[in-house]
C-alpha positions as CSV (number, residue, x, y, z in Angstrom):
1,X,-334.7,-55.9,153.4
2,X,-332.6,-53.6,155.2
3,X,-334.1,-50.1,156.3
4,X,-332.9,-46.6,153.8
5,X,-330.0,-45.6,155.9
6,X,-330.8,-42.0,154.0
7,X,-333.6,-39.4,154.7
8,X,-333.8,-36.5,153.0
9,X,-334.7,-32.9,154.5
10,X,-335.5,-29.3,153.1
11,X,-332.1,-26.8,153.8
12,X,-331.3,-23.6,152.8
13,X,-328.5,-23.5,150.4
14,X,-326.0,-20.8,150.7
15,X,-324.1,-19.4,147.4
16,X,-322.0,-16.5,147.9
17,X,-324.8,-14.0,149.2
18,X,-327.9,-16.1,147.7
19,X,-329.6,-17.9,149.4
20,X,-332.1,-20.7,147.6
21,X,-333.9,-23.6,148.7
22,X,-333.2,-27.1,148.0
23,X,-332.7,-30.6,150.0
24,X,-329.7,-32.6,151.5
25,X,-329.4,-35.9,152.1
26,X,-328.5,-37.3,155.7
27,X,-327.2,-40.2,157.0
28,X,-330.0,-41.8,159.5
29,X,-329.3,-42.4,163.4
30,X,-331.5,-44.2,165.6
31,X,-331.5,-46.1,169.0
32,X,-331.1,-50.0,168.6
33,X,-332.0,-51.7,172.2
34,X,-330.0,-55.2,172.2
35,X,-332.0,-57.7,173.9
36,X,-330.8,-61.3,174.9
37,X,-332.8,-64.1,176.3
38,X,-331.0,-66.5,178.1
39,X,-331.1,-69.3,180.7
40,X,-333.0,-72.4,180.5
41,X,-335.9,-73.1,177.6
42,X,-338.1,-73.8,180.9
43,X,-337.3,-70.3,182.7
44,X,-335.8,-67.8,180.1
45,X,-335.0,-64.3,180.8
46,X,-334.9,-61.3,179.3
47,X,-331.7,-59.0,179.6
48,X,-331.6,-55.5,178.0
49,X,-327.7,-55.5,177.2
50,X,-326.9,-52.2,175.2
51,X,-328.7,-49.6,173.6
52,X,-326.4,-48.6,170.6
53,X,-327.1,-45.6,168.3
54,X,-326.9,-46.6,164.9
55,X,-328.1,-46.3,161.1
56,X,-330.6,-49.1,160.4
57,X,-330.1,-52.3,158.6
58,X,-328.1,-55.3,159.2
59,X,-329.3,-55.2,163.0
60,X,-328.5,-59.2,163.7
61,X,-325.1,-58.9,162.0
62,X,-324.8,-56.1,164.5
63,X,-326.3,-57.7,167.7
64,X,-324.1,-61.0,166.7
65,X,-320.8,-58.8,165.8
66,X,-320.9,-57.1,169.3
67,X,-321.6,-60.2,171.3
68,X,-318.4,-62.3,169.6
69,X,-316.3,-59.2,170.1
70,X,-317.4,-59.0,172.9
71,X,-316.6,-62.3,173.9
72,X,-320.1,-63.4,175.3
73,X,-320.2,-66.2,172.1
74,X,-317.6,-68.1,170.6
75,X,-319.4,-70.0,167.7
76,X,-322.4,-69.0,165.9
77,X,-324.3,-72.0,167.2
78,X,-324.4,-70.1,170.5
79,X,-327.2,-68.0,168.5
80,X,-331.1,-70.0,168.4
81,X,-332.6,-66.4,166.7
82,X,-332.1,-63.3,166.2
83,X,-335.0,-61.4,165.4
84,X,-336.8,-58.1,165.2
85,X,-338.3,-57.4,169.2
86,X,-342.0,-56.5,169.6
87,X,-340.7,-52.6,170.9
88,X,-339.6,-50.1,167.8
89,X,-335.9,-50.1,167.3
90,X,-335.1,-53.3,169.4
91,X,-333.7,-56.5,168.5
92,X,-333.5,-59.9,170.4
93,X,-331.2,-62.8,170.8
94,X,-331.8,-66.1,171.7
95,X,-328.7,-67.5,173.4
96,X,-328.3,-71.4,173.8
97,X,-329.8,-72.3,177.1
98,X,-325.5,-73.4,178.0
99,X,-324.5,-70.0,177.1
100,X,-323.8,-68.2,180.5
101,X,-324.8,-64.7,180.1
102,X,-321.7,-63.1,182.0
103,X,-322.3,-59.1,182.0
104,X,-318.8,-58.8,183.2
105,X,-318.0,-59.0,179.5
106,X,-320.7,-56.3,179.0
107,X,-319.4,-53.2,181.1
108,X,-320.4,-51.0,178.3
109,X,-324.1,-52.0,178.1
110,X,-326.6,-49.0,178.7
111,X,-326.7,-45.9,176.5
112,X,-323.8,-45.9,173.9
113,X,-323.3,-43.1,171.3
114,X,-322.9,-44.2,167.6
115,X,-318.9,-42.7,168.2
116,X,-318.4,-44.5,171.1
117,X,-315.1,-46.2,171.5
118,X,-314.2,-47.5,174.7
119,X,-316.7,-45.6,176.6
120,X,-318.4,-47.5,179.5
121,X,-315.7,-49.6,180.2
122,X,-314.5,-49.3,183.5
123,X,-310.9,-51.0,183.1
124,X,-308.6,-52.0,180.4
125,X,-309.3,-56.1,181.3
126,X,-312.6,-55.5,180.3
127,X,-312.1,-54.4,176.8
128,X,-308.9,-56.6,175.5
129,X,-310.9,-60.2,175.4
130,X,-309.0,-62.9,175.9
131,X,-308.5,-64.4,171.5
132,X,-305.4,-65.9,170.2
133,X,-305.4,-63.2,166.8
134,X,-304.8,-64.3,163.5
135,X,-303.4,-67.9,162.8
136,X,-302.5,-67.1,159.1
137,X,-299.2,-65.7,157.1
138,X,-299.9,-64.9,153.8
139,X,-298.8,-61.6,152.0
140,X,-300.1,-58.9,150.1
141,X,-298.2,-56.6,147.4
142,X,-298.5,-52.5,148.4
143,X,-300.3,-52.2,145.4
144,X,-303.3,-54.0,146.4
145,X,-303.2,-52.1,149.8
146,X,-302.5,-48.8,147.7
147,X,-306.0,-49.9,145.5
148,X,-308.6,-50.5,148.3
149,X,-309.5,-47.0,149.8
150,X,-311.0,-46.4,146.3
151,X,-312.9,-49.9,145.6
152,X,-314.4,-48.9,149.3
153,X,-315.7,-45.7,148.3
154,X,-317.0,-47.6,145.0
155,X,-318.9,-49.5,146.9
156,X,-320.5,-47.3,149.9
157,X,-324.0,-46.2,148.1
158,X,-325.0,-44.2,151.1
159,X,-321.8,-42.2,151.8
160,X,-322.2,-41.3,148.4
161,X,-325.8,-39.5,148.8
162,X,-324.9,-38.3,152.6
163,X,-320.7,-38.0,153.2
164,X,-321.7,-38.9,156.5
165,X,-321.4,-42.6,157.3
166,X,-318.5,-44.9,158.2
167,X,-317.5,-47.9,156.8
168,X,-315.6,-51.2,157.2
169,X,-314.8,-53.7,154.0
170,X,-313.2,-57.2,154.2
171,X,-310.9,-58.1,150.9
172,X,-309.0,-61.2,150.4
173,X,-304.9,-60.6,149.4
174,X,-305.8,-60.4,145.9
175,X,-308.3,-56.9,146.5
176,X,-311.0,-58.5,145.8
177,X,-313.9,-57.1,148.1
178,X,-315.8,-59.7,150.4
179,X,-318.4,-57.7,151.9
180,X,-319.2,-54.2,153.5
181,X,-320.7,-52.2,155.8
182,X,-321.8,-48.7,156.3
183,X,-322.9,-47.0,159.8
184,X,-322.8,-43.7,161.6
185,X,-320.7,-45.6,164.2
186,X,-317.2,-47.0,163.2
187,X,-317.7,-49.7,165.5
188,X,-321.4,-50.5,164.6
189,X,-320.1,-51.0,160.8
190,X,-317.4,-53.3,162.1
191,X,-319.8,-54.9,164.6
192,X,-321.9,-55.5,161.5
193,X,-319.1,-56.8,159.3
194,X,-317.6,-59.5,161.2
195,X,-321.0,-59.6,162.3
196,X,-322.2,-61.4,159.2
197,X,-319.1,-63.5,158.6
198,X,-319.6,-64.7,161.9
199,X,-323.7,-65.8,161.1
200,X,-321.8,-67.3,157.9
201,X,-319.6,-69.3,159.8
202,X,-316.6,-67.9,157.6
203,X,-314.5,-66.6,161.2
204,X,-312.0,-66.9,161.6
205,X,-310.9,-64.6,158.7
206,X,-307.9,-66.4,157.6
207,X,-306.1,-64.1,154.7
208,X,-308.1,-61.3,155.2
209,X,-307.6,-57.4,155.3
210,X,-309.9,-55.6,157.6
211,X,-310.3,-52.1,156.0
212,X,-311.8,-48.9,158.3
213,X,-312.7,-45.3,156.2
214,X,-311.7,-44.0,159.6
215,X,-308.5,-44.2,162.3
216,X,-307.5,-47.3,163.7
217,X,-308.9,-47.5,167.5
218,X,-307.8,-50.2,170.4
219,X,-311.5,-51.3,170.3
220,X,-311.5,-51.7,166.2
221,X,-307.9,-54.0,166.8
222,X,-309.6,-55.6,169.6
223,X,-312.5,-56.9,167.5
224,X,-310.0,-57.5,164.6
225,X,-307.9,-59.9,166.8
226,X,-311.1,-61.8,168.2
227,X,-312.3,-62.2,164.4
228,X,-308.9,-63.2,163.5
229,X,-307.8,-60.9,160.8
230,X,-304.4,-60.8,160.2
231,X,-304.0,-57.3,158.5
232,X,-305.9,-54.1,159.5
233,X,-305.7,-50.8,157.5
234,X,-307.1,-47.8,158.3
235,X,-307.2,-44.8,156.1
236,X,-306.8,-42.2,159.0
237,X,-304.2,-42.6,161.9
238,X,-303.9,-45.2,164.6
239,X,-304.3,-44.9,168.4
240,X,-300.8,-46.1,170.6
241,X,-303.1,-48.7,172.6
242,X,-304.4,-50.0,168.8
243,X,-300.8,-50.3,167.8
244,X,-299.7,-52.3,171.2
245,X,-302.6,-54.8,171.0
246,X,-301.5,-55.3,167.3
247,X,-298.4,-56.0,168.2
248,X,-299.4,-57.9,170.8
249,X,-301.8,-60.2,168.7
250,X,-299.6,-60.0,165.7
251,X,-302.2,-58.3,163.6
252,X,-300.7,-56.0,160.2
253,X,-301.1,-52.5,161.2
254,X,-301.1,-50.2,158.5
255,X,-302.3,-46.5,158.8
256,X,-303.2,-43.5,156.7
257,X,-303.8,-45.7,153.5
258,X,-304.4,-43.1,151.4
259,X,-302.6,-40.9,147.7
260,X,-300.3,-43.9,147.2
261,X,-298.5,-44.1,150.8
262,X,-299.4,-46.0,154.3
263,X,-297.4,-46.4,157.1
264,X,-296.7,-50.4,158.5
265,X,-297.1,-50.1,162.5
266,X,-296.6,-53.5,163.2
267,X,-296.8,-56.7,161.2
268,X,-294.4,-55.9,158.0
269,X,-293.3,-59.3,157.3
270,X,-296.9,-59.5,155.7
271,X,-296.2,-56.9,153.2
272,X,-294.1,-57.7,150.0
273,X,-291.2,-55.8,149.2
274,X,-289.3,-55.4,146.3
């Protein structure tokens, strides 16, 4: 059962001039250490690969989302186990023993903030993995777009006690939600989201819209196009980079999905028009 991504803690509440005591709730952050044992069954080793600030639950779907984003695994048979490591805060993967562990995919493995982006990576080769993108058409009506910023927030329990968590949904062209994720990272709750599509065996996500409470990053498109989703919307802004790779990958790019309006970056043969 996943962890309480909420703690609670004693503040002063200010009202005007008064001052009176009460509690808040807070969205919890701590460390994960990502673990992989690889090689053969005879000789395995362990590699410490990232240490990843993050709000608890949903570590495998995690661990498994950054390694196929990441490009390390390609199909979820690649994964023997994921399970919790003896160490607090840890998780380990078991790689198939033909699974080369190449940490040149891995430039950003050390100590990464829960905001990090594209932070560790030491050229732009190393984040853009090779993927083909999406491989579907399909449409959706505006109106659908124009209805999912609120069937996320209906459906994000702990932004709802804290206002301070991310989140990333999956919905099909009809709006009807798939799945979701919350994190104090943007890319942890995407990490987790394809994450556990990925463990389900349901990637590529054919038909799918890739919805982020936040702005639209390179990184975010990046994982998008491995996973395969053809339409991404973000409710804030997007990044240049983010809407080059989209074009690029021909992913849907639509930004500040918000009051009735968004913006289509790239992709707009995908949206119906009257």
């Amino acid at each position: 059962m996943p962890a309480d991504p909420v703690q609670s803690v004693s503040v002063h509440s200010i009202h005007g001039e008064t001052a009176r005591p009460g509690t808040d709730a807070l969205a919890v952050e701590e460390p994960l250490a990502i673990l992989v044992s690889h090689g053969p069954l005879a000789d395995r080793r362990r590699t410490p690969i990232s240490i990843t600030m993050r709000t608890p639950g949903h570590d495998a779907d995690l661990a498994a989302g950054l390694l196929f984003a990441e490009g390390v695994i390609q199909s979820a048979d690649r994964i023997l186990n994921i399970e919790p490591s003896a160490m607090e805060n840890a998780v380990r993967v078991e790689l198939h023993p033909e699974v080369p562990l190449d940490l040149r995919h891995l430039d950003r493995r050390g100590f990464t903030t829960s905001s990090c982006g594209v932070c560790g990576k030491t050229t732009l080769d190393a984040i853009e993995a090779k993927c083909d993108g999406p491989r579907s058409g399909g449409s959706i009506r505006p109106a659908i777009v124009h209805s999912l910023p609120e069937r996320l927030r209906e459906s994000q329990p702990a932004f709802s006690r804290t206002g301070g968590l991310h989140a990333a949904a999956l919905f099909d062209f009809s709006g009807t939600l798939l799945g979701v994720r919350e994190d104090v990272g943007r890319h942890n709750a995407v990490d987790k989201l394809i994450g556990a599509e990925f463990r389900a065996g349901r990637v590529p996500l054919n038909d799918r819209v890739l919805l982020v409470s936040g702005r639209a990053s390179f990184e975010l498109l990046q994982k998008a196009a491995m996973a395969g989703v053809p339409v991404f919307a973000a409710i804030g802004a997007p990044s240049s980079l983010a809407v080059s790779l989209a074009n690029r990958m021909g992913i849907t790019l639509l930004g500040f999905v918000r009051d009735g309006r968004f913006n289509i970056y790239t992709g707009a043969e995908r949206i119906e028009k009257n």
